[in-house]
C-alpha positions as CSV (number, residue, x, y, z in Angstrom):
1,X,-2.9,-12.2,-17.7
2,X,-1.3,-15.7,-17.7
3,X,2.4,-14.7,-17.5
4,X,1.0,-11.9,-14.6
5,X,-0.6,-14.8,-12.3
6,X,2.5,-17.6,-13.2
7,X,5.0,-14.3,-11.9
8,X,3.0,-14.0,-8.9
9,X,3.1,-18.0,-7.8
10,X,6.6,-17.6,-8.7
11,X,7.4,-14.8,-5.9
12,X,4.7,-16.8,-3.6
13,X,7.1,-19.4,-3.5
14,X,10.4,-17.7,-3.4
15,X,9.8,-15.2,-0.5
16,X,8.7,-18.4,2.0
17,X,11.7,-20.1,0.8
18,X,14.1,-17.6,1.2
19,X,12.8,-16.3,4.5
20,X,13.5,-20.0,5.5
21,X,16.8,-20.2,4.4
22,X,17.4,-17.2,6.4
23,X,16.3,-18.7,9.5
24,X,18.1,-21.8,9.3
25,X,21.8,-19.2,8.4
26,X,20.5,-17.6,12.0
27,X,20.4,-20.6,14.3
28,X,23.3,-22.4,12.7
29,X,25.2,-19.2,13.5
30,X,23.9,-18.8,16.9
31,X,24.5,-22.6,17.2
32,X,27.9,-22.1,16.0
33,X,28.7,-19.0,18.7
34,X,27.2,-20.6,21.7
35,X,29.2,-23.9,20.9
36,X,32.8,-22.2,20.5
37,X,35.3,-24.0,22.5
38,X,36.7,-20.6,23.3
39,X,33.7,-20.0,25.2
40,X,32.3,-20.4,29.0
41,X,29.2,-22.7,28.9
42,X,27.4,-20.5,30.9
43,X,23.8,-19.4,30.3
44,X,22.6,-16.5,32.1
45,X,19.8,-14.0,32.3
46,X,20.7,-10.7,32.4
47,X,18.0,-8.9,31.4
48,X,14.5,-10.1,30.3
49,X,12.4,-9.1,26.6
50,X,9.6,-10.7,25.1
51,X,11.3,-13.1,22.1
52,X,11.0,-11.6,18.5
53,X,8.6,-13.0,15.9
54,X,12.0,-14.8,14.7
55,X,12.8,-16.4,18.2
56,X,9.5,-18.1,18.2
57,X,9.5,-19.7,14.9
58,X,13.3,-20.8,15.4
59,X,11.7,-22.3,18.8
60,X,9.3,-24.3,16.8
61,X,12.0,-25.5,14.5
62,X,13.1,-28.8,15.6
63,X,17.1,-27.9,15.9
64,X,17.7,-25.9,19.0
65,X,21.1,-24.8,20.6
66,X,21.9,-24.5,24.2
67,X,20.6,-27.7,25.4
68,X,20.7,-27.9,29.5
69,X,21.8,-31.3,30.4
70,X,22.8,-29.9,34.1
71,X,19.3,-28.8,35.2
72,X,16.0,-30.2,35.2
73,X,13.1,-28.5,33.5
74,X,12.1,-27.7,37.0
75,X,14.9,-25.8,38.2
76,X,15.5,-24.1,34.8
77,X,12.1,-22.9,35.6
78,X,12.1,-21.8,39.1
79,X,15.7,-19.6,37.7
80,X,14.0,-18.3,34.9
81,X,11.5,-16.7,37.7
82,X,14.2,-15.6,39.9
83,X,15.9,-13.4,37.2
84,X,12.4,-12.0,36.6
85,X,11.8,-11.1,39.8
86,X,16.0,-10.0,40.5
87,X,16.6,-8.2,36.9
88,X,19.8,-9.4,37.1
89,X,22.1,-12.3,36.1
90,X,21.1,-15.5,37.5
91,X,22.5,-18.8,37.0
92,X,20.7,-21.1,34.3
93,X,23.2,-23.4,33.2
94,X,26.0,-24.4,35.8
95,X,29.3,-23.4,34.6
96,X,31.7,-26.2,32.8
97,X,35.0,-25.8,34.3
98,X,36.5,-28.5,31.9
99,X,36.8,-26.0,28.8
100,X,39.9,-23.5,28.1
101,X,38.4,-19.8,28.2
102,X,39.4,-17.7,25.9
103,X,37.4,-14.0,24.7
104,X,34.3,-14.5,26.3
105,X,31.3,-13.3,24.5
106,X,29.8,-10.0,25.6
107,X,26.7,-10.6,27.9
108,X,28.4,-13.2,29.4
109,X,28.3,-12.9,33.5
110,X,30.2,-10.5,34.9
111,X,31.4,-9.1,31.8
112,X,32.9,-5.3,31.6
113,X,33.1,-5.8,35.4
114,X,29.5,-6.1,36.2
115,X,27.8,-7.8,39.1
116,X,26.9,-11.4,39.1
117,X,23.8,-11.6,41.8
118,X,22.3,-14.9,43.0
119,X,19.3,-15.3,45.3
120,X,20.9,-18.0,47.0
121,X,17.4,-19.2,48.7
122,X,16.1,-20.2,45.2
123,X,19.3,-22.5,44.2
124,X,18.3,-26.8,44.4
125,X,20.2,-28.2,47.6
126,X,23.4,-29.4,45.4
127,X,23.8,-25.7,44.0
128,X,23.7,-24.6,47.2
129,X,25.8,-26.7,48.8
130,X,27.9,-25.1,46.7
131,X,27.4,-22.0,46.9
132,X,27.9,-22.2,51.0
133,X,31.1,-23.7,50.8
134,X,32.8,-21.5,48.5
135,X,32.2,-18.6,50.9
136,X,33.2,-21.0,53.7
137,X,36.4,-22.0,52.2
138,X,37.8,-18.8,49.9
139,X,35.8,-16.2,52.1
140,X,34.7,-14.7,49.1
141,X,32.0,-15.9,46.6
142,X,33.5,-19.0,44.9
143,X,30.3,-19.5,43.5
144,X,29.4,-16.5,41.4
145,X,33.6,-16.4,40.4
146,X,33.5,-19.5,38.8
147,X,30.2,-18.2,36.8
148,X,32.8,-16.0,35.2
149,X,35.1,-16.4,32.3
150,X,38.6,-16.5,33.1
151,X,39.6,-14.1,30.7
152,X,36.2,-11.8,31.3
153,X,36.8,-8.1,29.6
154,X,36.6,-5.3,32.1
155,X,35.7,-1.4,31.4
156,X,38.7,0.6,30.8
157,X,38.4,2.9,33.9
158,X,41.5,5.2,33.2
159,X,41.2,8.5,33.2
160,X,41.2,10.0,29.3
161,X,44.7,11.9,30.2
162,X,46.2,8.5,31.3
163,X,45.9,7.3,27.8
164,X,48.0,10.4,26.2
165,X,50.8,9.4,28.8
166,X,54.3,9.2,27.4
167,X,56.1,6.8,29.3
168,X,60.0,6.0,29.3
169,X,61.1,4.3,26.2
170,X,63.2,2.2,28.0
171,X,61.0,0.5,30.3
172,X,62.2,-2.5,32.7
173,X,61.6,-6.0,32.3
174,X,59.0,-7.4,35.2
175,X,58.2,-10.6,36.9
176,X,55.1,-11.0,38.4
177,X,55.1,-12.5,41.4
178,X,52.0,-14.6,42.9
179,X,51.5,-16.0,46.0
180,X,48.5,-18.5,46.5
181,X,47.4,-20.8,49.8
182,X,44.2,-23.1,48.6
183,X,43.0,-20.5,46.5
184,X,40.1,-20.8,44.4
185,X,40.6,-21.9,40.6
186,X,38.7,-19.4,38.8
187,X,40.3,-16.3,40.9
188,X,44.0,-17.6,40.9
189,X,43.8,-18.4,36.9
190,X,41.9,-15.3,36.2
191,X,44.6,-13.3,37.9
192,X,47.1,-15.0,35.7
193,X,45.1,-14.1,32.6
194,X,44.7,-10.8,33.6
195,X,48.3,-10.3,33.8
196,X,48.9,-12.2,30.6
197,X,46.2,-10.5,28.4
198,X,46.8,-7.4,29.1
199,X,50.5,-6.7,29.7
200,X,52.6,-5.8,26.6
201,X,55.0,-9.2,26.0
202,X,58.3,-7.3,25.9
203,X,57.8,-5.9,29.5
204,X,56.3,-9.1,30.6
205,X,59.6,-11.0,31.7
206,X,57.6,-14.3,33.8
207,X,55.0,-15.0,35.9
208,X,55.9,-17.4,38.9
209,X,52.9,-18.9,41.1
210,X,54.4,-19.6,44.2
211,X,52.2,-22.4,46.1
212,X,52.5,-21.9,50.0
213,X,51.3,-25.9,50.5
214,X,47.6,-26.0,49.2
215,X,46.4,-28.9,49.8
216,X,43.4,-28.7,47.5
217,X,43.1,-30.8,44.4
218,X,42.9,-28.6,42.1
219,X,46.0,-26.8,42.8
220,X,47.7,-30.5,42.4
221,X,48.3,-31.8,39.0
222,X,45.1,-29.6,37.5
223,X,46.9,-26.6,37.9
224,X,49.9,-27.9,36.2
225,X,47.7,-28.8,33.3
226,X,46.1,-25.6,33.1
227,X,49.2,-23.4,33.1
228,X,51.4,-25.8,30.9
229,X,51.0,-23.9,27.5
230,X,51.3,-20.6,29.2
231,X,55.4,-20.8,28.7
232,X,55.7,-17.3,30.6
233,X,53.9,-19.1,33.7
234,X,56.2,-20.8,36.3
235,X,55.2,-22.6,38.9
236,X,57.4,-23.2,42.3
237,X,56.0,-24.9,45.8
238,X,57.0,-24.5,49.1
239,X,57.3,-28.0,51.4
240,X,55.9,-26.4,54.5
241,X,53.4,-23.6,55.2
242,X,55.5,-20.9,54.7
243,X,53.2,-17.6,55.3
244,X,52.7,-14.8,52.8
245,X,55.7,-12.9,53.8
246,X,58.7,-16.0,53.4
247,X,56.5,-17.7,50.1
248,X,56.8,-13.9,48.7
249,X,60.9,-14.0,49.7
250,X,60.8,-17.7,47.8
251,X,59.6,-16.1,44.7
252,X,61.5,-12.9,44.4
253,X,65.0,-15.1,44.8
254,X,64.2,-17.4,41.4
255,X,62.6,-14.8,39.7
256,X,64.7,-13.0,36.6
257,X,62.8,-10.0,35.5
258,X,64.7,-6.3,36.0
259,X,61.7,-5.5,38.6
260,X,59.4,-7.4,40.6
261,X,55.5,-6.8,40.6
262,X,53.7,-8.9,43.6
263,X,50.0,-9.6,43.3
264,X,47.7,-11.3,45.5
265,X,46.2,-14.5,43.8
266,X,42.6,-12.9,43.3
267,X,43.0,-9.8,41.1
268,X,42.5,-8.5,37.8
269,X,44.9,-6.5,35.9
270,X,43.1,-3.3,33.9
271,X,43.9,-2.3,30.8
272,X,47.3,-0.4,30.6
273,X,48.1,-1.3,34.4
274,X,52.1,-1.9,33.8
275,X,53.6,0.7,32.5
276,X,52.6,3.2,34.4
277,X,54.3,1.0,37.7
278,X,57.5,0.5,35.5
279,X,57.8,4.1,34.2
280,X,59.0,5.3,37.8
281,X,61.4,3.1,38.5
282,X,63.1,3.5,34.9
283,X,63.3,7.0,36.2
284,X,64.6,6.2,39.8
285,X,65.4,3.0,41.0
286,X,64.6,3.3,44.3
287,X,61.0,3.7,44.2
288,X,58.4,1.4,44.9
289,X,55.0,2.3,43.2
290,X,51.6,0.8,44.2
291,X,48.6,0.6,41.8
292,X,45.3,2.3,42.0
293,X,43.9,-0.7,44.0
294,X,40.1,-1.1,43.0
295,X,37.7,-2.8,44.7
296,X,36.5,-6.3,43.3
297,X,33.1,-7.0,45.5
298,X,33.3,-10.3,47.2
299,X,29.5,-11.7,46.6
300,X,29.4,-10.4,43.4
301,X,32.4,-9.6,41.7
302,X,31.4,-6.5,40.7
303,X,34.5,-4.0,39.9
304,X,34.0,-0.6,41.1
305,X,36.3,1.9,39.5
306,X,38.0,4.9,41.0
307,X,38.1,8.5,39.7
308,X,41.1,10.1,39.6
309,X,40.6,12.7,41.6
310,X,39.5,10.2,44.5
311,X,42.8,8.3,45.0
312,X,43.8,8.1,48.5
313,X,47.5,7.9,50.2
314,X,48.4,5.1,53.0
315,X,49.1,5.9,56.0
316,X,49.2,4.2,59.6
317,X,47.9,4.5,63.4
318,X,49.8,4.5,66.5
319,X,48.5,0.9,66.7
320,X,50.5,0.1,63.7
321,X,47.8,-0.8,61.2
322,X,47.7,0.5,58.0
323,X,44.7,2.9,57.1
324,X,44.1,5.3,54.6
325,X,43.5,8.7,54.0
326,X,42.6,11.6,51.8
327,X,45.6,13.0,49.4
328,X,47.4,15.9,51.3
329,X,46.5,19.3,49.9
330,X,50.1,20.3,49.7
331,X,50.9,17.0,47.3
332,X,48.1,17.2,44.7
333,X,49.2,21.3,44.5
334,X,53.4,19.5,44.2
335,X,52.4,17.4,40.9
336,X,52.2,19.1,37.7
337,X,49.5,17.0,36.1
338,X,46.8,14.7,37.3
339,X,48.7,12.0,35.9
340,X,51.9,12.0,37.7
341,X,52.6,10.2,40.5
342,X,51.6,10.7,44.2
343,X,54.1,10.5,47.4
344,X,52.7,8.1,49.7
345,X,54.0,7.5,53.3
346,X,52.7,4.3,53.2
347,X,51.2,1.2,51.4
348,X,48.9,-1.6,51.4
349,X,51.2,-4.0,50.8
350,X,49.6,-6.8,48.5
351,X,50.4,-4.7,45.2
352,X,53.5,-3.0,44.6
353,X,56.3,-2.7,42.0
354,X,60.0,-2.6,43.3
355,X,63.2,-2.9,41.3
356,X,64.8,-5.9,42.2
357,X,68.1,-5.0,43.2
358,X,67.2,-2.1,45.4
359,X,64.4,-4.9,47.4
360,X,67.7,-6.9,47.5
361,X,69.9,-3.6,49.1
362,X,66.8,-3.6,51.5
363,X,66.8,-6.6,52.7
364,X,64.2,-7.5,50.8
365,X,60.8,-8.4,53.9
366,X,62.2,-9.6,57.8
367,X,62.4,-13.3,57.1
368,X,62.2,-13.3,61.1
369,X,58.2,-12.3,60.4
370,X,55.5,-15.0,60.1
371,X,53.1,-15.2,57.6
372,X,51.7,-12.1,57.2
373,X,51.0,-8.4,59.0
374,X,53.8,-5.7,59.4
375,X,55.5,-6.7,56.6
376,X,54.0,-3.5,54.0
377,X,54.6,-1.1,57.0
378,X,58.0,-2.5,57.3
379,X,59.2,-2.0,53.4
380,X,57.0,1.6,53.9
381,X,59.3,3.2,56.4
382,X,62.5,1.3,55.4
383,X,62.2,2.6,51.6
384,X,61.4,6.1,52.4
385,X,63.9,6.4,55.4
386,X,66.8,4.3,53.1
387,X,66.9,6.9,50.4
388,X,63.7,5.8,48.6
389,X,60.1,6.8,47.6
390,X,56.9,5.4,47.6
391,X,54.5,6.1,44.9
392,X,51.3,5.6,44.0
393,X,50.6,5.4,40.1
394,X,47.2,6.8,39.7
395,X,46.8,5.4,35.6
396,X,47.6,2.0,37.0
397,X,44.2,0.1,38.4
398,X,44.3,-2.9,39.5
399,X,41.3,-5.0,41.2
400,X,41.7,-7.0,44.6
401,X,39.0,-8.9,46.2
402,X,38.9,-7.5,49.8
403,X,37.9,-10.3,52.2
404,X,36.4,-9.5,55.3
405,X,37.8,-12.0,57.1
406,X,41.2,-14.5,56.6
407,X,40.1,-18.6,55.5
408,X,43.2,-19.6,56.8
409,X,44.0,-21.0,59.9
410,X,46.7,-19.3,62.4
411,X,49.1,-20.7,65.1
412,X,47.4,-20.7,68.2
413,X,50.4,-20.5,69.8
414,X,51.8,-17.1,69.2
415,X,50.4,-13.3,67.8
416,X,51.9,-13.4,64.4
417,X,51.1,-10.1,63.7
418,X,52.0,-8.3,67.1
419,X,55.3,-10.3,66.7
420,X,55.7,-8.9,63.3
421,X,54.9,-5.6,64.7
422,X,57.2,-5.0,67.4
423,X,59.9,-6.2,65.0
424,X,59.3,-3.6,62.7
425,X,59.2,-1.0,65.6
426,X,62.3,-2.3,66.9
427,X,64.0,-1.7,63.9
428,X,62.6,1.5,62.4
429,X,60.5,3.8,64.4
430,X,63.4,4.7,67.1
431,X,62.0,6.2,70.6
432,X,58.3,6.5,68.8
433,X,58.0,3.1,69.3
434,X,56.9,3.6,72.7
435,X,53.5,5.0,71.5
436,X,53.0,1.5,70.2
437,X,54.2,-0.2,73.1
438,X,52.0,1.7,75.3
439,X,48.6,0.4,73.4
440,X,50.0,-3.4,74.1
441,X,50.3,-3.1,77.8
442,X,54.0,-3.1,76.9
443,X,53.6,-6.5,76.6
444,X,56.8,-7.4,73.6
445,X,56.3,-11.0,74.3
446,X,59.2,-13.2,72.3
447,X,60.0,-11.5,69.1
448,X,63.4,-12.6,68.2
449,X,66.7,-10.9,67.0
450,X,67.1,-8.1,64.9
451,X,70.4,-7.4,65.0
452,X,70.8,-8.5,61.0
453,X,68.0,-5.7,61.0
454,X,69.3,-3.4,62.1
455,X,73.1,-3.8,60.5
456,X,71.0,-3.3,57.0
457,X,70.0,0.0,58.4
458,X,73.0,1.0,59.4
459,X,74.8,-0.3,56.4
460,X,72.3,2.0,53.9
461,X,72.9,5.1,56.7
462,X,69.0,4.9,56.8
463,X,67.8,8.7,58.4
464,X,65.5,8.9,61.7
465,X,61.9,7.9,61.9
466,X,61.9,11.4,63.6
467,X,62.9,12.6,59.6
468,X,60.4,9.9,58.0
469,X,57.5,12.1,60.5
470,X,58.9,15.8,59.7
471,X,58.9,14.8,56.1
472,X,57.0,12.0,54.8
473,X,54.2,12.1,57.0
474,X,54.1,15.8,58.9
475,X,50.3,14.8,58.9
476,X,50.2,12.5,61.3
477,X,49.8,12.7,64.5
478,X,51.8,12.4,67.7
479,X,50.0,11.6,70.7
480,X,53.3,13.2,72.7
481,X,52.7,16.5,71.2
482,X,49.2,16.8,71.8
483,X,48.0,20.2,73.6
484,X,45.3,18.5,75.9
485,X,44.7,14.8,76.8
486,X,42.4,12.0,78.6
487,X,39.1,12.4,79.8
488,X,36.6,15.1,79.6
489,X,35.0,16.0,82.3
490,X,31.5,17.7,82.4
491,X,31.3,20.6,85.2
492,X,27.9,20.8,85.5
493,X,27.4,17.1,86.2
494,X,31.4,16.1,87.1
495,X,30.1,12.4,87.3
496,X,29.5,12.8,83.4
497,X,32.3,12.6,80.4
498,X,32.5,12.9,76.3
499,X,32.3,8.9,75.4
500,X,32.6,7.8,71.9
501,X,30.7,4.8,71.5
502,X,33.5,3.0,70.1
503,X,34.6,4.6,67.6
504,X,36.5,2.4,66.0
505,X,32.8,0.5,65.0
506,X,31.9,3.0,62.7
507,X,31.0,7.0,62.6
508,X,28.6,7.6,66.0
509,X,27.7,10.4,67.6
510,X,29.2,11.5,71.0
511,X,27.1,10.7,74.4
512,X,27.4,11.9,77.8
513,X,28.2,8.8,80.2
514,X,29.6,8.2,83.6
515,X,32.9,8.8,83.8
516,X,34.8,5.0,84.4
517,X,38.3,6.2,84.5
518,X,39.8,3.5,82.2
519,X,40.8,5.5,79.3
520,X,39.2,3.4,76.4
521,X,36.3,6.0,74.4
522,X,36.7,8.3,76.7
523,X,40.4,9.3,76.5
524,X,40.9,11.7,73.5
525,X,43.7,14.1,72.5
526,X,43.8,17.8,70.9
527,X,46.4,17.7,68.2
528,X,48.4,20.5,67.7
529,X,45.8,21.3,64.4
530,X,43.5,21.7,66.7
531,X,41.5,18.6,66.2
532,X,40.2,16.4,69.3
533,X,40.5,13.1,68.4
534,X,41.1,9.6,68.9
535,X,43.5,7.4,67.7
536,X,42.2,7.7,63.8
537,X,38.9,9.3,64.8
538,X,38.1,13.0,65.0
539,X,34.9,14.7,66.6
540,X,33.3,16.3,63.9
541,X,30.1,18.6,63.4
542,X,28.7,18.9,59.7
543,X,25.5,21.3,61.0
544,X,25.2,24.7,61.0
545,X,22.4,27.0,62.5
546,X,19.8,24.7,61.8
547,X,21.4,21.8,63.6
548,X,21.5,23.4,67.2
549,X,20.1,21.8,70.2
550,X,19.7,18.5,68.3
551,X,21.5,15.4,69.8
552,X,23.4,13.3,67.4
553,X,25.0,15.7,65.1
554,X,28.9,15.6,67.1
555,X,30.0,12.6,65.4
556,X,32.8,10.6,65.1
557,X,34.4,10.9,61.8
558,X,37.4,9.4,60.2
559,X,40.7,12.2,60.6
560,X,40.9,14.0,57.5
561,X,44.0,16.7,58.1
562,X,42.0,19.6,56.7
563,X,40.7,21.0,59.9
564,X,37.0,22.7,58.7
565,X,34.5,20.3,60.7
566,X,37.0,19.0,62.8
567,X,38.4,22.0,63.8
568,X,37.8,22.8,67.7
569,X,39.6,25.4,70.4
570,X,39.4,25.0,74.1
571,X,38.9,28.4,76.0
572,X,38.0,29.0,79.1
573,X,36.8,25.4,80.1
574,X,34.7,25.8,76.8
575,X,34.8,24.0,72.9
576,X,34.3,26.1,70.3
577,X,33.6,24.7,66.8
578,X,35.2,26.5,63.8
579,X,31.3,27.3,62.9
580,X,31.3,29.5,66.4
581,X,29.0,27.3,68.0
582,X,29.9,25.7,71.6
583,X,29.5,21.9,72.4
584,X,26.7,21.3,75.3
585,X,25.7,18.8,77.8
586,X,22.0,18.3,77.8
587,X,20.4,19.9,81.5
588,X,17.3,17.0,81.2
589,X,19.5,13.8,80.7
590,X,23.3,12.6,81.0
591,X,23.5,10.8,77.3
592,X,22.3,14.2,74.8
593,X,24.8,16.8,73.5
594,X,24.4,19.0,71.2
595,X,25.8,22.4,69.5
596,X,24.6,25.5,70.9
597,X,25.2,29.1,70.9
598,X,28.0,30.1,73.3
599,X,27.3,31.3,76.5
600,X,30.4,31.6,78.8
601,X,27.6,31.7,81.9
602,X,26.2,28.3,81.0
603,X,27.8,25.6,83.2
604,X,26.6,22.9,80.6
605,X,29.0,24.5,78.4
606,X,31.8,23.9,80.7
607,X,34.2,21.0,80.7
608,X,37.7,20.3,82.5
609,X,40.2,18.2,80.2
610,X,44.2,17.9,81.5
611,X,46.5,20.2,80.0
612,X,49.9,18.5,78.6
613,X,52.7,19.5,80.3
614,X,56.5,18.5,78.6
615,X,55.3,16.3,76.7
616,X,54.2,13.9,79.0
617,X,52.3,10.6,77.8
């Protein structure tokens, strides 16, 4: 009975000690993780959960890890509430920008691409502060990017056939090619990272940062330090504002790689986003190819993937600004696999791939342009009409902070971007052009010579933008060959016309309104596919039978190629949806139309528009 009791003291003591031993392995360890120089010091709470039974009795040990130095109890407080309340991640401890980031720890913020929200009403005054200027001064959210590691991990968003790819075995080299004005820290080194981390080394010839005259410190001597261990990283700097477009012509001249890769200086590189832009080119070298550019949200860095059955082409309006738009039919049926590339007519122009020599042949971008806009529409229509392609790579994704609106000042003095524009139509869009020139007031203004310009087209027997139209681009349209244009004209109440709302502003429904005569949202067009639209804008009807006789359902809907919705005729002073039902003018009011079921003897129904005669503008 002795020996029994003395055995049972013996495993009294033993358990205690060992489940104490335990504990103190578990917080040196956690201790040991949180403290890693490789790490962001950034606490945040992502989700909230009662602590464990071992939580609270390493709480009342009197070693504990994580110490906040940068907040007062107070504040830690008043965040610990706000993720609560938010169920998101909120800033606890402020992030220390001092320390090299290396693989950050998962659960870190904004790790695998997630969204990094802040309440910025509950931040002290100095957080705030903070938090303001970064939006003021990047136009994105400084704030929550430098919450971020630098070398975050993102989802791999590829499609699963992307990763059974076989690509050329003798892949180019590539420089990548960055451009950066006063750029935040955290977005211009995480781009580099990106690029580094996740780019294999033998395709990876240099990365040069090309710095248009920042003036902000910590583009100064603290960049230098930051990027002078990373011996593939090269750093070059203008002596005058250059612009986007002469810092990019800076960079491509010094770099060595076989091809050049140009990146805006707030992106992250996916997993396996280079080969799939080198691959192309090995197999053609005049091709440029374009990434599937994702979107990076700019308050909370969030990175929303795109399937890839989604991707979208480029192409342009008759105002000459970019736009895109759904992947023709007759090119998703021309590609053999999902996988393969897709024809574009045109490109963003912040991300693209381009073997060097053949940017050379083209004259590389119009050094006559300033700073930036024109330029990707310019390298669009010059490499398709100069014997190239232009392809998008839809395995490649890379995400781009989309700003809403530019940080940077402009001259006052001049349009850049209309100067930049009429260049490029000058050069390359022949007696089109005037369609441009006609939404301008034909107002050229002083756009200086292009005779250098032009001898590069005539040196590379570049074809017609007539060509570039037929076969590049048959979708677009031609405001020349439309079947109908201008106003239209109610003949019931012939002080009434069809006004958009302007469009441009978003998808509204059409409204009866007194005719003004000054063109604007009440001039449209019938293309030759039968759609009545303008400028990028088609009228569209989603409804069916149950929609009739309700106002607000003829909208105005981005132009999508594929007729369906947007699909009218005009007969007999009368439109006729593809569904069979007839667009009317309200009898009570001026401002309501609706579908209805035709009736030829209904004068609501009626409407004059001008018939196109010879192609007359």
């Amino acid at each position: 009975m002795g020996l029994r009791r003395r055995g049972w003291l013996k495993y009294l003591f033993l358990i205690p000690t060992l489940w104490f031993i335990v504990i103190i392995i578990f917080s040196l360890r956690t201790d040991s993780l949180s403290q890693s120089k490789n790490d962001m010091q950034v606490n945040v709470i992502d989700k909230i959960v009662s602590p464990s039974f071992v939580d609270r009795i390493i709480g009342a040990l009197p070693f504990k890890s994580n110490v906040d130095h940068d907040h007062p109890p107070e504040e830690r407080a008043k965040a610990l509430e706000q993720a609560r309340q938010m169920n998101a991640q909120v800033q606890v401890v402020a992030p220390d920008m001092k320390k090299e980031h290396n693989d950050p720890k998962i659960g870190s913020p904004g790790e695998m691409g997630n969204a990094v929200r802040i309440d910025k009403d509950k931040l002290s005054k100095e957080e705030r502060q903070k938090y303001d200027d970064g939006w003021k001064n990047n136009a994105f959210n400084q704030y929550v990017s430098d919450m971020i590691s630098l070398r975050r991990n993102l989802a791999d968003v590829r499609d699963p056939e992307c990763k059974k790819v076989e690509f050329h075995p003798n892949l180019p080299d590539t420089s990548v090619i960055i451009i950066f004005h006063n750029e935040a820290r955290s977005t211009l080194l995480r781009t580099v990272y990106s690029v580094l981390d996740r780019s294999p080394t033998h395709l990876l010839k240099e990365i040069i940062l090309v710095d248009d005259f920042s003036d902000k410190e910590h583009l100064k001597k603290m960049l230098e330090d930051d990027i002078q261990l990373l011996t593939k990283v090269r750093l070059l700097r203008t002596s005058k504002r250059e612009g986007l477009i002469r810092a990019r012509l800076k960079g491509a001249v010094d770099a060595k790689g076989k091809v050049l890769i140009f990146l805006d200086s707030h992106c992250e590189c996916a997993e396996g986003w280079l080969e799939p832009l080198l691959d192309p080119i090995a197999r053609n070298n005049k091709v440029a190819v374009v990434p599937l550019i994702e979107i990076i949200d700019d308050s909370t860095f969030q990175v929303i993937g795109t399937p890839i059955q989604n991707i979208q082409v480029g192409g342009f309006d008759w105002n000459l600004i970019f736009n895109w738009h759904v992947t023709p039919e007759k090119e998703m049926k021309r590609r053999q696999k999902k996988t393969d590339p897709i024809r574009s007519p045109t490109m963003a122009g912040g991300l693209f791939a381009i073997d060097r020599d053949w940017f050379d042949q083209l004259g590389m971008y119009d050094p006559g342009m300033d700073i930036w806009g024109g330029e990707n529409l310019e390298l669009s229509f010059k490499v398709w009409q100069c014997g190239g392609e232009l392809l998008c790579a839809p395995c490649s994704h890379v995400g781009h902070v989309f700003r809403k609106r530019s940080p940077y000042e402009w001259p006052k003095n001049v349009n850049v971007v209309k100067k930049n524009t009429v260049r490029l139509a000058e050069v390359w869009l022949d007696d089109y052009k005037k369609y441009y020139y006609e939404r301008i007031g034909n107002d050229l203004g002083d756009f200086g010579d292009v005779s250098d310009r032009l001898k590069i087209r005539d040196r590379l027997q570049c074809k017609s933008f007539k060509w570039y139209l037929d076969n590049v681009y048959p979708e677009q349209f031609i405001p020349g060959e439309s079947l109908y244009f201008g106003e239209i004209r109610s003949r019931a109440k012939t002080n009434i016309c069809v006004d958009s709302q302007e469009i441009e502003d978003g998808d509204k429904p059409i409204i009866g309104y007194p005719c003004h005569g000054q063109a604007g949202n009440q001039f449209f067009l019938m293309s030759k596919t039968f759609e009545i639209r303008r400028e990028e804008k088609c009228l569209d009807y989603p409804g069916g039978h149950s929609e009739l006789g309700k106002p607000g359902k003829i909208v105005s809907f981005t132009c999508h190629s594929m007729q369906g919705n947007q699909m009218w005729t005009y007969e007999n002073d009368m439109f006729r949806h593809a569904s069979g039902f007839c667009m009317e003018l309200s009898s009570k009011n001026d401002k309501d139309m609706y579908m209805s079921i035709c009736e030829p003897t209904n004068n609501n129904q009626k409407w004059f528009w001008k018939k196109r005669i010879n192609n007359s503008t």
